[in-house]
DOLUMBA-516994 format. One record per residue (C-alpha): residue number from 0; residue in three letters; y, z, x. Coordinates in steps of 0.001 Angstrom, whole numbers, padded with zeros to 6 digits. Last residue first. Layout:
N
+-----+------+---------+---------+---------+
| seq | type |       v |       w |       u |
+-----+------+---------+---------+---------+
| NUM |  ALA |       Y |       Z |       X |
...
+-----+------+---------+---------+---------+
END
This chain:
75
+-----+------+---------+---------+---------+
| seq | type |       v |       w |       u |
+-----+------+---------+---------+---------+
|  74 |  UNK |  131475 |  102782 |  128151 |
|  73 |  UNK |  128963 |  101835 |  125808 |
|  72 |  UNK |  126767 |  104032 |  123882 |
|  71 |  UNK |  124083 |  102400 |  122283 |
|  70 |  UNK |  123330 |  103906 |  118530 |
|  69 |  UNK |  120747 |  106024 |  118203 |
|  68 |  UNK |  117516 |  104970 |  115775 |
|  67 |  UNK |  115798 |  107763 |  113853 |
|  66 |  UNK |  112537 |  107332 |  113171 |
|  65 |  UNK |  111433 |  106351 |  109473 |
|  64 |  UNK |  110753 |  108866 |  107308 |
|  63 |  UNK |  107323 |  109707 |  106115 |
|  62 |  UNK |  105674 |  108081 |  102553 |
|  61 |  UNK |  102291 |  110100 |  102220 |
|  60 |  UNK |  098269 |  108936 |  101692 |
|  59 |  UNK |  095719 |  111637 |  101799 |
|  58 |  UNK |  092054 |  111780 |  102119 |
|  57 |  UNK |  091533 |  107844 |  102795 |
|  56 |  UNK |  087925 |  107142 |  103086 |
|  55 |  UNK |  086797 |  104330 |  104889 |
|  54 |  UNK |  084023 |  102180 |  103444 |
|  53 |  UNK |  085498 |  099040 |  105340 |
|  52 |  UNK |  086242 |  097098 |  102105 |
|  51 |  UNK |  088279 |  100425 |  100608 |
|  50 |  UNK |  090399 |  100660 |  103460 |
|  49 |  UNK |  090767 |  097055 |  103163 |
|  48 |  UNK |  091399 |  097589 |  099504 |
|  47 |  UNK |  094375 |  100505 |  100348 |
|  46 |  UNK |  096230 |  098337 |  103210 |
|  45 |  UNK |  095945 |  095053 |  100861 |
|  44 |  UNK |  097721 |  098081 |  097723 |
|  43 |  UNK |  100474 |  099228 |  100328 |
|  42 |  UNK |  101543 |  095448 |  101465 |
|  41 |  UNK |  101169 |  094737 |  097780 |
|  40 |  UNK |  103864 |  097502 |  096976 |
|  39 |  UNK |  106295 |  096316 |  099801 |
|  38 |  UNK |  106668 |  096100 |  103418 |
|  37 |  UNK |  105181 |  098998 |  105042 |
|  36 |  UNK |  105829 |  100354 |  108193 |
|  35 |  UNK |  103405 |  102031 |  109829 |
|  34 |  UNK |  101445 |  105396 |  110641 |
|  33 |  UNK |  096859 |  105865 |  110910 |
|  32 |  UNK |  095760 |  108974 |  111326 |
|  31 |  UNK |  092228 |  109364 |  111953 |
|  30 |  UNK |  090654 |  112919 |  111176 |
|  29 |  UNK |  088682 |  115233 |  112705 |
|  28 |  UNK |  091610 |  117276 |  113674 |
|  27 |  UNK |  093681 |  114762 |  114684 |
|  26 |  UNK |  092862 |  111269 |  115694 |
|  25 |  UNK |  095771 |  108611 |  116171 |
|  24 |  UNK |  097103 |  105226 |  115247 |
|  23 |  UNK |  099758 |  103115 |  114694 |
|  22 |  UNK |  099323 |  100119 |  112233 |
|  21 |  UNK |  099931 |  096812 |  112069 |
|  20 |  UNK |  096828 |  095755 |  113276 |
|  19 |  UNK |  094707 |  097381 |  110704 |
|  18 |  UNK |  091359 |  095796 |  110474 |
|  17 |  UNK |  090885 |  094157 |  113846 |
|  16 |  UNK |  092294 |  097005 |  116431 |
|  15 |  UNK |  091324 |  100228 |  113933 |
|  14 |  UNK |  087464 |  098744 |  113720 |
|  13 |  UNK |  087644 |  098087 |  117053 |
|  12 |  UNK |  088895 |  101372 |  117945 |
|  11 |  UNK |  086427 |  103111 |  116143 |
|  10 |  UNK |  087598 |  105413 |  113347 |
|   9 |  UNK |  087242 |  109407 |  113664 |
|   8 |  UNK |  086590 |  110960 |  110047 |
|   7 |  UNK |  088205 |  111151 |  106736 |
|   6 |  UNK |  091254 |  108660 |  107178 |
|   5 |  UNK |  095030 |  110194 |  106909 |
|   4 |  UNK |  097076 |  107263 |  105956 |
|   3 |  UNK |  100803 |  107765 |  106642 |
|   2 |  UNK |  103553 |  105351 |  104983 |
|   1 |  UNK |  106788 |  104315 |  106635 |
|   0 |  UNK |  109251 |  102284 |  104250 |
+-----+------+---------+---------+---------+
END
């Protein structure tokens, strides 16, 4: 499953780079948005402490599809 972590604030890359590998990131609207896949619930709850460890606060947490993938067309 995808998850979406929308951080209060704009995160530094290194913090973003070391803390959260995993993770895709962007800034909108004052905030840092961070996208990835998840593996299970204590995937979700490490993701959540680190946050936590790191003083970051998460204003909103959501599960988002995951992309689409098309099937190769072969002629």
């Amino acid at each position: 499953m995808r998850y979406e972590f929308r951080i209060a604030g704009t995160v530094s890359d290194v913090v973003l780079d070391e803390g959260f590998p995993e993770l895709e990131s962007a800034v909108l609207a004052g905030q840092t948005v961070l996208v990835g896949r998840i593996v299970d619930e204590a995937h979700l709850y490490g993701l959540l402490a680190r946050f936590q460890a790191l003083g970051l606060r998460v204003v909103e947490l959501r599960q988002v599809l995951e992309p689409e993938v098309s099937p190769e067309v072969t002629e």
